[in-house]
C-alpha positions as CSV (number, residue, x, y, z in Angstrom):
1,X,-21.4,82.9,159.7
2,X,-22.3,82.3,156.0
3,X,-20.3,79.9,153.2
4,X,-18.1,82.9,152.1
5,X,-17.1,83.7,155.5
6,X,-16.5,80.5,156.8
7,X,-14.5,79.2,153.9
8,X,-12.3,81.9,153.7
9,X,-11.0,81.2,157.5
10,X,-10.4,77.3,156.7
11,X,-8.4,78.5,153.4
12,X,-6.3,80.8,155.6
13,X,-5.9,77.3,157.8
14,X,-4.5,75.6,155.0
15,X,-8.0,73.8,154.0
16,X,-9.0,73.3,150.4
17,X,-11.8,72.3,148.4
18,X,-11.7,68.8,147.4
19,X,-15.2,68.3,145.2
20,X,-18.7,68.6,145.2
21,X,-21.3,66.7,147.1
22,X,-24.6,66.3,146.6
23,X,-26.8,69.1,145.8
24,X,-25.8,72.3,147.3
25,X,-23.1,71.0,149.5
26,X,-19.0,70.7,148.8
27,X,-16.4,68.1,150.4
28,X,-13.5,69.9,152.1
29,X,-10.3,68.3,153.1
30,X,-7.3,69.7,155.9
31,X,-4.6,67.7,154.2
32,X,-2.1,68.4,157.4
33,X,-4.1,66.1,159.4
34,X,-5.7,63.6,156.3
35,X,-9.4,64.7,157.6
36,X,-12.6,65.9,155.8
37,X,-15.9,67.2,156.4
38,X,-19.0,68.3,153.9
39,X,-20.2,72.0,154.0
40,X,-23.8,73.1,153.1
41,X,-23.4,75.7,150.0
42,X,-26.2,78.1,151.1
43,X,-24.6,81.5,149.6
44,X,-25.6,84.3,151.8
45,X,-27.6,82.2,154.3
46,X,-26.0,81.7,158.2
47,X,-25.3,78.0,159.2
48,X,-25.6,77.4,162.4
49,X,-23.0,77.4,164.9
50,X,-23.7,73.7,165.6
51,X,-23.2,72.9,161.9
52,X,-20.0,75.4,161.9
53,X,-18.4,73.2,165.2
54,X,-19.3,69.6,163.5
55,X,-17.3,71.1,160.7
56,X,-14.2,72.1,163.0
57,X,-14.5,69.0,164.9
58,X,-14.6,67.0,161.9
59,X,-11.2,68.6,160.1
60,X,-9.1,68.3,163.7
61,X,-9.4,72.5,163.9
62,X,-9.3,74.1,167.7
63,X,-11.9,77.2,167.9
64,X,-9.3,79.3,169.7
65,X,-7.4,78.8,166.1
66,X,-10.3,79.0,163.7
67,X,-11.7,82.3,165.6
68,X,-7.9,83.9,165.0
69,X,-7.7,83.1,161.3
């Protein structure tokens, strides 16, 4: 799963975009449950799914719910 892809689902979750990190990577908040998480900015490059569950785990999101988005 790449940037596009991945941000597009937590958007559909109610997600946003809250500012930019460090180099290449963003800060992203899930304001229902106060909770945020950074995401690597790599364009058309796949993170890994180990980066992609840190990210769920880290905004409070159940993979049964992110997969369905």
């Amino acid at each position: 799963m790449n940037y596009r892809d991945l941000t597009h689902k937590l958007r559909r979750l109610g997600c946003s975009f809250d500012r930019q990190g460090k180099g290449d990577h963003e800060i992203w908040i899930n304001p229902a449950k106060h909770r945020r998480t950074t995401i690597p900015n790599w364009g058309n490059r796949d993170l890994r799914p180990g980066t992609v569950s840190s990210i769920l785990r880290d905004l409070g999101i159940a993979r049964n719910d992110f997969d369905q988005a």
